[in-house]
C-alpha positions as CSV (number, residue, x, y, z in Angstrom):
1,X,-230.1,-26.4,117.9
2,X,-230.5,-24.3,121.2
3,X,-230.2,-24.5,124.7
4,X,-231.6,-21.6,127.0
5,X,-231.7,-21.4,130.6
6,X,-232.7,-18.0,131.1
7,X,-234.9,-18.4,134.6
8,X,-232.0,-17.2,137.1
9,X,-229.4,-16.2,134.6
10,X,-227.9,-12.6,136.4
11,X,-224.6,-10.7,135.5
12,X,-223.1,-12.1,139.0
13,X,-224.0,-15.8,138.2
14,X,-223.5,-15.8,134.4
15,X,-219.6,-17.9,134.8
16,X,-221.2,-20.3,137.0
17,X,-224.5,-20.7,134.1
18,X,-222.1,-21.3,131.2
19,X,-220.2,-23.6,133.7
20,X,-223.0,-25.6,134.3
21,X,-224.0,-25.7,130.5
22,X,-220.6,-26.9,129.4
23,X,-220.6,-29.7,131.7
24,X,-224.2,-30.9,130.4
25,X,-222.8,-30.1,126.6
26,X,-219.8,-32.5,127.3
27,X,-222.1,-35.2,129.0
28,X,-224.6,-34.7,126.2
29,X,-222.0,-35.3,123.5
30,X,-220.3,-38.6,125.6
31,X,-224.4,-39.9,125.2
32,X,-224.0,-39.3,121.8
33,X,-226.6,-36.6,121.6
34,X,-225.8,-33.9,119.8
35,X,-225.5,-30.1,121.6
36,X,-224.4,-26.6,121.0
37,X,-221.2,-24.9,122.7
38,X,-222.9,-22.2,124.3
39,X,-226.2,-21.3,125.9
40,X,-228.7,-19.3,123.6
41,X,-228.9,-15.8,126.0
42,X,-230.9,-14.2,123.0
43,X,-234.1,-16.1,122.3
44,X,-237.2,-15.0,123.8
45,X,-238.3,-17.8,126.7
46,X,-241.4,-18.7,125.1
47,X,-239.9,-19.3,121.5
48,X,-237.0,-21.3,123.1
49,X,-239.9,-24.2,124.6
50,X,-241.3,-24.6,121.1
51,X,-238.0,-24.4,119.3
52,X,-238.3,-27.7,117.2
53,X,-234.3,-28.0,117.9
54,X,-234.6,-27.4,121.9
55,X,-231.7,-29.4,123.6
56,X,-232.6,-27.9,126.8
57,X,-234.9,-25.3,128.2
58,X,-235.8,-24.4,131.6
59,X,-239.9,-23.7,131.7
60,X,-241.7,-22.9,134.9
61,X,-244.6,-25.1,135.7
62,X,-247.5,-23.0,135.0
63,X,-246.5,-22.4,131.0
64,X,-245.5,-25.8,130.7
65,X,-249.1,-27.2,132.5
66,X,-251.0,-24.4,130.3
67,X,-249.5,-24.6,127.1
68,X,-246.5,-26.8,126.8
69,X,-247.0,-30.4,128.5
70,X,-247.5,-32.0,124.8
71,X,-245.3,-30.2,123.4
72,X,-242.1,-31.1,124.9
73,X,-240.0,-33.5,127.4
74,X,-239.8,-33.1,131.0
75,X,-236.6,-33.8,132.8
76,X,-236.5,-32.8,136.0
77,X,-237.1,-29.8,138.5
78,X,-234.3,-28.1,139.8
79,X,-233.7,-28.5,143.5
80,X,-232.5,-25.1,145.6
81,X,-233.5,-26.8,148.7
82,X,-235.9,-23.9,149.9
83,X,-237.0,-23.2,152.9
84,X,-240.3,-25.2,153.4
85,X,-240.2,-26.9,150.5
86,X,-239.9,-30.2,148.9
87,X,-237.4,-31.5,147.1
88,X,-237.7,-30.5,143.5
89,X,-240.0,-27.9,144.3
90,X,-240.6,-23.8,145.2
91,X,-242.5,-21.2,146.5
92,X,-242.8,-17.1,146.1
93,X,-242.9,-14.9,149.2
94,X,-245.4,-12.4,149.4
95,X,-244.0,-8.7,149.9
96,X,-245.5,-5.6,150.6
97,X,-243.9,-2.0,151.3
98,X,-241.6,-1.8,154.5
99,X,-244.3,0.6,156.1
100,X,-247.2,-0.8,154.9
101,X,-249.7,-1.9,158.1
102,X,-250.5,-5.0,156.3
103,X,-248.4,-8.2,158.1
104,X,-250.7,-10.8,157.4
105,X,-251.6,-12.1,153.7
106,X,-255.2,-12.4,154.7
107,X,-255.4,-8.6,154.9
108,X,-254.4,-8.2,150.8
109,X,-258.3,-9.0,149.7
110,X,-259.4,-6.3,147.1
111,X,-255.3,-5.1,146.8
112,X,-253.5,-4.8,143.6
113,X,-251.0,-6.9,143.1
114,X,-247.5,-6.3,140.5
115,X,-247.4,-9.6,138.8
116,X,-243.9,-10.1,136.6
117,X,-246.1,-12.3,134.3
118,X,-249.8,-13.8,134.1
119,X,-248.0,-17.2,133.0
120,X,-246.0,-16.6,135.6
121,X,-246.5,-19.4,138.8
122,X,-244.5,-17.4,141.3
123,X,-245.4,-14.0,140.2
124,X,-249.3,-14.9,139.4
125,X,-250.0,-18.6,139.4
126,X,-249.5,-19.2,143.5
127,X,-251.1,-16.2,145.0
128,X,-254.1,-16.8,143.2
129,X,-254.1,-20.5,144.0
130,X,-253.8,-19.5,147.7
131,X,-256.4,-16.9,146.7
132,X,-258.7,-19.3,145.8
133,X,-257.7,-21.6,148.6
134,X,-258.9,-18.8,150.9
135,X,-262.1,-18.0,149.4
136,X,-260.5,-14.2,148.7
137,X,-259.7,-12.4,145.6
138,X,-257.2,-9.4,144.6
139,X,-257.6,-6.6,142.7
140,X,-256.7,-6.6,138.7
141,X,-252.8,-7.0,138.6
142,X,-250.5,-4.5,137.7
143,X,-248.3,-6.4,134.7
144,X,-244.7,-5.5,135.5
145,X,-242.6,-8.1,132.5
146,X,-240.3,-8.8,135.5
147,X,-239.8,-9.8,138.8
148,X,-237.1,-7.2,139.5
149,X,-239.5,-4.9,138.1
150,X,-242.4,-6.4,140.8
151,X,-239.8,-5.4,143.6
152,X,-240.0,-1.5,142.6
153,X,-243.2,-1.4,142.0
154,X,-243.9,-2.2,145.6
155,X,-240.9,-0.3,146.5
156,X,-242.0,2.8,144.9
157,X,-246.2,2.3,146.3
158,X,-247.4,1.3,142.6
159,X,-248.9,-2.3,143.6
160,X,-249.8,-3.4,146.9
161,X,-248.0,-6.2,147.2
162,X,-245.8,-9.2,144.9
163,X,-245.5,-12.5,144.9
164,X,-241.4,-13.2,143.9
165,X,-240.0,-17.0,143.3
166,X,-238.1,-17.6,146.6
167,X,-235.0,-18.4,144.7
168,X,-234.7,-15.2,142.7
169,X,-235.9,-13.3,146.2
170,X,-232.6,-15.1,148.4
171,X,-230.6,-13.5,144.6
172,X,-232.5,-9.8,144.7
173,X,-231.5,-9.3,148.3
174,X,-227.6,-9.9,147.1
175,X,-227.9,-6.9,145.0
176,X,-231.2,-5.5,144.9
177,X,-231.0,-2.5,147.5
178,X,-234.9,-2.1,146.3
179,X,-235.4,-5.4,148.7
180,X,-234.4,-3.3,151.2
181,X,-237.7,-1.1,150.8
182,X,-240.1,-4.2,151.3
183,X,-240.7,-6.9,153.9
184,X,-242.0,-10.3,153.8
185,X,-245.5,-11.6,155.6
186,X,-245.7,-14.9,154.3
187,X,-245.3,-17.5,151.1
188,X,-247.4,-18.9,148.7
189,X,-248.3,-22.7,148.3
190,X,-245.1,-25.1,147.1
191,X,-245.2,-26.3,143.4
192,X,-242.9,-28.1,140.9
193,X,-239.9,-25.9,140.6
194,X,-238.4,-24.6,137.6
195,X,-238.5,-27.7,135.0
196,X,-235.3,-29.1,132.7
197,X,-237.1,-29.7,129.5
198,X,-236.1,-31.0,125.9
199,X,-238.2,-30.8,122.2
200,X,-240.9,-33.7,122.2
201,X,-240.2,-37.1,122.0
202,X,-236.7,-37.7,123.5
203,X,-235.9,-40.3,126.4
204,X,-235.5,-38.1,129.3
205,X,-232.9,-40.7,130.9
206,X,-229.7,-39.6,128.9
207,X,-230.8,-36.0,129.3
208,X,-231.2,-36.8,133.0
209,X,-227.9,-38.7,133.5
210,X,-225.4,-35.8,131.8
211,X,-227.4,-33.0,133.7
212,X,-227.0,-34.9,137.3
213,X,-223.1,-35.4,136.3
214,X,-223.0,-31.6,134.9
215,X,-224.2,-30.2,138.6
216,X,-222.2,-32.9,140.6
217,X,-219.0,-32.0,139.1
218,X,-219.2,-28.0,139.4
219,X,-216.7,-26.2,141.3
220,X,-218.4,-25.7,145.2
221,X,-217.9,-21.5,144.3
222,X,-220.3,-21.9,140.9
223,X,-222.3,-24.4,143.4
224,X,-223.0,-21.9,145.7
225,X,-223.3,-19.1,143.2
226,X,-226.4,-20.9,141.7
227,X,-227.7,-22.2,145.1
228,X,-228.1,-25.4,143.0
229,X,-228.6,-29.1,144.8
230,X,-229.5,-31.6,142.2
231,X,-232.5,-32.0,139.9
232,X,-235.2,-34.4,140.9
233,X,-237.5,-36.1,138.6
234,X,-241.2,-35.6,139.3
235,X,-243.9,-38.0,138.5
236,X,-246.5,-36.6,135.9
237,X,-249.3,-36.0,138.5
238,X,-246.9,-33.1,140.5
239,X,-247.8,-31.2,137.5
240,X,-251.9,-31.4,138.3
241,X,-252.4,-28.2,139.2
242,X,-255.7,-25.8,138.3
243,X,-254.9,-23.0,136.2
244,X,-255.3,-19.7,137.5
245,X,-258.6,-17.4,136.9
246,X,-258.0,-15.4,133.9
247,X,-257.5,-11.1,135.2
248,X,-260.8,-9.9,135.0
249,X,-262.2,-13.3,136.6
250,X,-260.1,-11.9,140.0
251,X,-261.5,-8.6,140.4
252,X,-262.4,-7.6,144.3
């Protein structure tokens, strides 16, 4: 059995992750559900989802409406209380270079954009939502693997511009000094933040219970370390969002 959640995991926050974990393990094992003793920092993201022994996973929204919504449980979203955004969910802010003459998002038509991951919703998913909101299309995407690895390539003038999940941007700018290189002109549409998931047919409700305990009961500096507020169930329909065009279906 596994549990993985490897969405915000840093070298700064990593105490306040296993912190976190150990309080769910304990209120897992009170529920009588079985759980390991430490988080799974090894497994690849995608294999931990369809692990048939998942105890908990954290999956962002556009993998799990693509390719995972029958494959495992939902939980909840995880709050962070964003700027502008809804309980349970988040956005990406769009960045371009620091001297770039571009301050408004409706002037990156035809612009190549460094997306972390085309199953990513911050990094891909969102600006091509708002894309298609606007009747506008990018360029083909530069694939990066990373959103750390978005920030430099707009820092260093390989992509145009990025899309980065607002609550790994408000992390970056701890200890990123590339952030310092790029500037912000706006953010993408809201969606279901990153979602607490276990392997398929498990009652969410224990699950739900031990994980609400876990993050009430963590010391306020682990608190404030993972900019964690709560986790908030979201009905099935939040998650009724179109997938985005597939690369060559964006070209300018």
């Amino acid at each position: 059995m596994i549990a993985s959640l490897p969405m915000y995991l840093r070298p700064a926050n990593r105490a306040a992750h296993h912190a976190l974990w150990h309080g769910i393990r304990d209120g897992l094992r009170a529920r009588d559900l079985p759980a390991p003793d430490d988080l799974d920092e090894d497994i690849d993201h995608e294999a931990s989802w369809a692990h048939p022994d998942l105890v908990l996973g954290q999956i962002c929204n556009l993998p799990y409406r693509a390719l995972f919504r029958d494959r495992v449980t939902p939980i909840a979203a995880m709050d962070y209380a964003l700027p502008g955004c809804a309980a349970g969910y988040y956005n990406a802010v769009f960045i371009v270079h620091r001297d770039s003459a571009i301050s408004d998002r409706i002037q990156l038509r035809g612009r190549r954009m460094a997306a972390n991951a085309l199953l990513s919703q911050s990094g891909y998913g969102a600006a091509q939502q708002w894309a298609a909101d606007q009747g506008r299309r990018f360029a083909a995407p530069l694939v990066t693997g990373s959103h750390a690895a978005s920030i430099k390539a707009v820092a260093t003038g390989a992509a145009d511009f990025a899309t980065i999940d607002a609550q790994t941007w408000w992390m970056a700018r701890q200890d990123d000094p590339l952030t310092g290189q790029v500037k912000v002109i706006g953010t993408t549409p809201a969606s279901p933040c990153m979602t607490l998931i276990t392997r398929k047919g498990q009652d969410p409700a224990p699950y739900l219970a031990a994980i609400t305990a876990a993050v009430g009961s963590l010391p306020e500096t682990h608190r404030q370390m993972l900019g964690l507020r709560g986790i908030i169930p979201l009905s099935p329909a939040a998650y009724d969002l179109p997938l985005p065009p597939e690369p060559e279906a964006v070209l300018a």
